[in-house]
Steps between C-alpha positions, in 0.01 A plus 500: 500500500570269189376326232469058446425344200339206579417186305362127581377205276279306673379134459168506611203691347339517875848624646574738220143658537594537873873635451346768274246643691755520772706694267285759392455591838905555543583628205432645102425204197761566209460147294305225596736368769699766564423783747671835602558563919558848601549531849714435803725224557240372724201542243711237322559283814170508550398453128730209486415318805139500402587340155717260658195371667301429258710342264645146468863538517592174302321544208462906519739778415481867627741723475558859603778769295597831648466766263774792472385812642695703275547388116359437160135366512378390165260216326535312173252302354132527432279785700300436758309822552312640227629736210516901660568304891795519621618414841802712603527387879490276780169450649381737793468333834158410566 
């Protein structure tokens, strides 16, 4: 098991609509464009194979980071949950 970080900017309003329903069925939203993958190396071949698809690869970027398995996880910047939420894990696998 691991964990991607994976983000795109994508041209086309049609496309984008398209590359992001794809990706909420692969993976958790963190930011608008920017989703977190938990799951096998082949969850993420799969995950990226499917985006690679749909997107136009001249005028498109994706792009997927591996995430540490062991180190310091922290945020900076504005919250996105609401005040008393905190979330203190990876997703579970649904």
């Amino acid at each position: 098991m691991g964990n991607w970080l994976i983000g795109y900017d994508i041209t086309c309003p049609k496309r984008l609509q398209k590359v992001y329903r794809a990706m909420l069925r692969h993976a958790t939203p963190i930011e608008y464009s920017i989703f977190l993958l938990s799951g096998t190396e082949r969850d993420r071949q799969l995950c990226m194979a499917e985006l690679v698809s749909l997107i136009d690869i001249r005028t498109d970027d994706l792009r997927c980071y591996p995430l540490p398995a062991r180190g310091l996880q922290q945020r900076i910047g504005k919250a996105t949950l609401p005040a008393g939420i905190h979330w203190c894990g990876l997703p579970c696998k649904l």
